[in-house]
Backbone as ProteinMPNN parsed JSONL, in Angstrom:
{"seq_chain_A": "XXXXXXXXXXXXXXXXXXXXXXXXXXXXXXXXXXXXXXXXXXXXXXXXXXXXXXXXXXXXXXXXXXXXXXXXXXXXXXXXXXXXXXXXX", "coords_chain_A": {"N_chain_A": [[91.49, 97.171, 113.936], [93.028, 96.52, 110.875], [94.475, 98.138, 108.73], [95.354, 98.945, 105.409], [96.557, 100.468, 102.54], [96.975, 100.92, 99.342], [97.697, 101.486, 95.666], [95.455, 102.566, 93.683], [92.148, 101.917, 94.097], [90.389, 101.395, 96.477], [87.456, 100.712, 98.203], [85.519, 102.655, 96.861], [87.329, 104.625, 97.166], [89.779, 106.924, 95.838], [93.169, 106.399, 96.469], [95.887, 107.219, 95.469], [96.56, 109.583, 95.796], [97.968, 108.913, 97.97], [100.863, 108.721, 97.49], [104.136, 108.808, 97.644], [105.817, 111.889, 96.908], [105.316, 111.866, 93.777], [106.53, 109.787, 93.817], [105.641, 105.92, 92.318], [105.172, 104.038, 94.305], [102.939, 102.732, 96.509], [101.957, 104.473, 99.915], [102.252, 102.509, 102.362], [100.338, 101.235, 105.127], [99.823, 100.229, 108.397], [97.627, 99.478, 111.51], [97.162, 98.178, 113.976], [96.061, 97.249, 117.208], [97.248, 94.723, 118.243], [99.788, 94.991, 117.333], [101.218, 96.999, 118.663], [102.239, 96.464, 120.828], [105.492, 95.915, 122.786], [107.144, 92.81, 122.755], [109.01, 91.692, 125.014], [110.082, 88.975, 126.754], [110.636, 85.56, 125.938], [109.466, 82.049, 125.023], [111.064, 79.005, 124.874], [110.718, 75.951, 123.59], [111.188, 72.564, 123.084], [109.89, 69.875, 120.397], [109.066, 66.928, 119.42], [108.984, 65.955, 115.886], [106.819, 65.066, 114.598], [105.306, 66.286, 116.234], [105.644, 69.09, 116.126], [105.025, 69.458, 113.089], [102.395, 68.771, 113.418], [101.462, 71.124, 114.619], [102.628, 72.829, 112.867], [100.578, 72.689, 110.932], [97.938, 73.099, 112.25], [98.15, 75.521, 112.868], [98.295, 77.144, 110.461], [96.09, 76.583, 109.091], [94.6, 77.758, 111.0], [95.205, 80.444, 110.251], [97.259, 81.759, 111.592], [100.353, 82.528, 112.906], [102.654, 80.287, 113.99], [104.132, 80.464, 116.44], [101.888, 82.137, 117.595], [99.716, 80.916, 117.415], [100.115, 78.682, 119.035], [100.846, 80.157, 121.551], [98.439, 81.391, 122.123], [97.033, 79.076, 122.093], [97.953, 77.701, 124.393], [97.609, 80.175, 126.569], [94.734, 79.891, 126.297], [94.271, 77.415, 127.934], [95.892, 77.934, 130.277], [94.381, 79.516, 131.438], [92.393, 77.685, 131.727], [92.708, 75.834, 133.664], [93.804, 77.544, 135.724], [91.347, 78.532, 136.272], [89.631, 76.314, 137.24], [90.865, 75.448, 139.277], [90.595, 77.405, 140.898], [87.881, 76.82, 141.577], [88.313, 74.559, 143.014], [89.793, 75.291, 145.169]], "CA_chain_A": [[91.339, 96.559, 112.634], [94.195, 96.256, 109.941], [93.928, 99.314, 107.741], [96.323, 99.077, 104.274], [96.701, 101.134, 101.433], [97.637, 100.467, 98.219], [97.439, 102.545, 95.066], [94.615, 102.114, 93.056], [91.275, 102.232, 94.529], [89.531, 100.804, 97.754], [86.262, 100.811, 98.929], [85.577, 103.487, 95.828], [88.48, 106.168, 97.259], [91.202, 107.106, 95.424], [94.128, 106.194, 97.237], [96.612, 107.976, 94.267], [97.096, 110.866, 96.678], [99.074, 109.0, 99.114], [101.76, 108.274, 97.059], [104.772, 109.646, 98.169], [106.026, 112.871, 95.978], [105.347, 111.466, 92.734], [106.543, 108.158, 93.264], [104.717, 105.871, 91.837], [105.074, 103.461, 94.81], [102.109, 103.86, 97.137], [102.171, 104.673, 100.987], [101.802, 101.079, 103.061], [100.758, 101.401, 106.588], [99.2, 98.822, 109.259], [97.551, 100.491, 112.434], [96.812, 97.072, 114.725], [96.014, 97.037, 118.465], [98.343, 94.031, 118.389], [101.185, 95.751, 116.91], [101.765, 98.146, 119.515], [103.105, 95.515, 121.978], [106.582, 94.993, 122.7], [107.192, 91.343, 123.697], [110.626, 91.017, 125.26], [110.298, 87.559, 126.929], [110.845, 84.732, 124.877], [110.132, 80.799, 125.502], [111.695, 77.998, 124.069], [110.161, 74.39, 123.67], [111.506, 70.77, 121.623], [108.859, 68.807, 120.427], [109.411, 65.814, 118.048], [109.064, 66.204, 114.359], [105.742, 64.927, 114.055], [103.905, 67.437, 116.955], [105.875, 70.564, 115.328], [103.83, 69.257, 111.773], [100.612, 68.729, 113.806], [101.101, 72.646, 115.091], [102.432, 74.055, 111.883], [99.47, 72.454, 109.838], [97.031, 73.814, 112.723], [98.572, 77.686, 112.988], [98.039, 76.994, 108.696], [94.749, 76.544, 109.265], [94.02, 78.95, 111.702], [95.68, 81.597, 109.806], [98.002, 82.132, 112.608], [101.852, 81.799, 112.715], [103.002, 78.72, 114.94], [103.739, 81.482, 117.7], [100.644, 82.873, 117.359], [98.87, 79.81, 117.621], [100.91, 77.847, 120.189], [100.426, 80.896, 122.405], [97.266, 81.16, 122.461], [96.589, 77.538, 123.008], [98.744, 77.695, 126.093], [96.758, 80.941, 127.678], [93.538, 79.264, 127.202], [94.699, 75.868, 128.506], [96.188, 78.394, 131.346], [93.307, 80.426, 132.096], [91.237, 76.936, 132.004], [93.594, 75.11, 134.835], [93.299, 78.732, 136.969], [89.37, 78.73, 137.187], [89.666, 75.111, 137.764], [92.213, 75.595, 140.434], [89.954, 77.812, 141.966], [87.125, 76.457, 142.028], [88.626, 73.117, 143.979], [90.395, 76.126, 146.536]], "C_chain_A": [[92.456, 97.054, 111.731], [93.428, 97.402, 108.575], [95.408, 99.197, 106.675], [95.852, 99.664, 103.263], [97.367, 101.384, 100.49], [97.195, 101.404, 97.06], [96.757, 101.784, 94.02], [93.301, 102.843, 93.878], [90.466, 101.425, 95.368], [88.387, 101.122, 98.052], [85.315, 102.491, 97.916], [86.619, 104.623, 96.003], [89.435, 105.861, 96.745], [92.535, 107.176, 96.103], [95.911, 106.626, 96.768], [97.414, 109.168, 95.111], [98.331, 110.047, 98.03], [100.389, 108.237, 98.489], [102.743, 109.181, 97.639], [105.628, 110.498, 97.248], [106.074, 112.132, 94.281], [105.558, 110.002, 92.337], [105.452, 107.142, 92.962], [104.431, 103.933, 93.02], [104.031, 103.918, 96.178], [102.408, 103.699, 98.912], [101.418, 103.225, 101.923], [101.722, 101.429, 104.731], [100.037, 100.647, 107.377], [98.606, 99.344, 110.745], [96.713, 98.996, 112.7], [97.052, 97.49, 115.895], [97.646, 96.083, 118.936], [99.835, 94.472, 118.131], [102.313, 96.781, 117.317], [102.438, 97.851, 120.864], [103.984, 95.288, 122.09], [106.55, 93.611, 123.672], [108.99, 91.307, 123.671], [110.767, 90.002, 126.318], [110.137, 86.51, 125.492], [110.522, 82.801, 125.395], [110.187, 79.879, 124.684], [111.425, 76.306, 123.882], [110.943, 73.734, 122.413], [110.615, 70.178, 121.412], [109.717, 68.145, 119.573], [109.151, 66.313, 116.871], [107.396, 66.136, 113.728], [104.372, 66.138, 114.974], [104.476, 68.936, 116.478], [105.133, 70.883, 114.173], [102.713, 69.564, 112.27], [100.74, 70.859, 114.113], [101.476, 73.487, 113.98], [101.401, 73.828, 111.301], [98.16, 73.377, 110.572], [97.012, 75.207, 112.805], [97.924, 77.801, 111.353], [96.926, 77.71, 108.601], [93.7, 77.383, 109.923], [94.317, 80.45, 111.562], [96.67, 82.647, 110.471], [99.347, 81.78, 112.58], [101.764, 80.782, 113.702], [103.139, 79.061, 116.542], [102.647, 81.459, 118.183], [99.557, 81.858, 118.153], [99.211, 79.02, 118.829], [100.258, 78.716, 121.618], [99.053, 81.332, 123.242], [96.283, 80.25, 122.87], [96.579, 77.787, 124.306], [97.802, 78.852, 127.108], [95.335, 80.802, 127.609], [93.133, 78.181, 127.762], [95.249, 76.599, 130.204], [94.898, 78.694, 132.288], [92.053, 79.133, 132.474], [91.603, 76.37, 133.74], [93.113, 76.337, 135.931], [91.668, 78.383, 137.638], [89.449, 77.553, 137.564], [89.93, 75.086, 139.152], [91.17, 76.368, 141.742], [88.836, 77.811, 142.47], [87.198, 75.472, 142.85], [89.203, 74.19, 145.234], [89.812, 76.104, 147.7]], "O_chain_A": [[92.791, 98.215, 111.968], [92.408, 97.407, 107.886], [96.5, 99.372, 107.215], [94.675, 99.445, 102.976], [98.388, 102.059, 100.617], [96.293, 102.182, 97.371], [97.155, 100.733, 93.519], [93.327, 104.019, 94.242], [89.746, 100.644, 94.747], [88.376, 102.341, 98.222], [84.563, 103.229, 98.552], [86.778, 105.468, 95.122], [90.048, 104.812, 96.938], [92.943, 108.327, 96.252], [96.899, 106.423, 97.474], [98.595, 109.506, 95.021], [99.205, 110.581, 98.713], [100.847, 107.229, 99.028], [102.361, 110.25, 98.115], [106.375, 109.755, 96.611], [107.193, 111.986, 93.789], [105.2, 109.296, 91.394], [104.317, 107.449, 93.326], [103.765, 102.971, 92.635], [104.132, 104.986, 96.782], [103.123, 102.745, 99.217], [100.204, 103.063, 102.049], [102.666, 101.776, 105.44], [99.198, 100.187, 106.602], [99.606, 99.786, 111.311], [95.829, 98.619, 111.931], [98.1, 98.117, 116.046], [98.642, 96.441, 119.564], [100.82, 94.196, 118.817], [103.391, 97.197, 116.893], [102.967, 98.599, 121.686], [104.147, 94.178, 121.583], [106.128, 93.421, 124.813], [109.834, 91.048, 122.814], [111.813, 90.192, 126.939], [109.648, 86.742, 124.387], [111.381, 82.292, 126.114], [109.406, 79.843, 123.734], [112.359, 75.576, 124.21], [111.207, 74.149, 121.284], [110.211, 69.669, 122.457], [110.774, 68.548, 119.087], [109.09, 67.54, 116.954], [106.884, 66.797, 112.825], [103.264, 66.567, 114.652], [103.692, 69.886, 116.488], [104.639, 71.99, 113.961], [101.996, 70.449, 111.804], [99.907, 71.633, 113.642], [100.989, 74.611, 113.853], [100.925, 74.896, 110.917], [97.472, 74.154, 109.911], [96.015, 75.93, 112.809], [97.031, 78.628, 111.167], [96.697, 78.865, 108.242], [92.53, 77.643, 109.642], [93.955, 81.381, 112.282], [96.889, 83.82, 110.166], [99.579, 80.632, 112.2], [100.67, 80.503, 114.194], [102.664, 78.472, 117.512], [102.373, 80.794, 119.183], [98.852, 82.037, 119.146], [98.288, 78.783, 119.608], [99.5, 78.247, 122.467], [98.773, 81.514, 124.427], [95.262, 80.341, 123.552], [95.675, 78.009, 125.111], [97.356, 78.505, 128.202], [94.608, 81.319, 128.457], [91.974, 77.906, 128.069], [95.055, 75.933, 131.221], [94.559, 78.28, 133.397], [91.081, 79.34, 133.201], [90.883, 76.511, 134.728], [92.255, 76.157, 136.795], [91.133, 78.142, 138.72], [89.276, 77.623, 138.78], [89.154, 74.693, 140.023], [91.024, 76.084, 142.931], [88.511, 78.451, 143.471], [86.206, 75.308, 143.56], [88.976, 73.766, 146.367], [90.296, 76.727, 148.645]]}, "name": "protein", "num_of_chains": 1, "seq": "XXXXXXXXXXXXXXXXXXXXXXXXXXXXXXXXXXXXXXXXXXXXXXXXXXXXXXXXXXXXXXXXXXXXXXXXXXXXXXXXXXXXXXXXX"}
């Protein structure tokens, strides 16, 4: 879960202390499962103009970047075809 900290006050704690020596900018930090992944493949698709709209409006919507969203289509459109696959084997 996505933990941030901002200066002021959260969940009633004073969060003032993690400023860093006086500044008055406060200490930002993000501690995600996801975040700890490097991804060094990359793949590259063209669609038309109008199915890039249909997938940015849906990532929008799903609060997901276009990546995000695309990707995850695709591995449960994968993982559906597999069990498929192996159930006809």
């Amino acid at each position: 879960m996505a933990d941030i900290r901002t200066q002021g006050r959260v969940a009633g704690n004073d969060l003032s202390a993690g400023l860093h020596g006086g500044s008055d900018k406060p200490d930002l930090y993000c501690h995600c499962d996801a975040m700890t992944t490097t991804k060094d493949d990359r793949l590259q698709i063209r669609v038309e103009h109008k199915a890039k709209h249909l997938l940015e409006e849906a990532a929008a919507a799903s609060h997901l970047t276009v990546s995000a969203f695309v990707l995850q289509a695709a591995q449960m459109r994968a993982d559906q075809v597999l069990l498929d696959r192996g159930r006809s084997d």
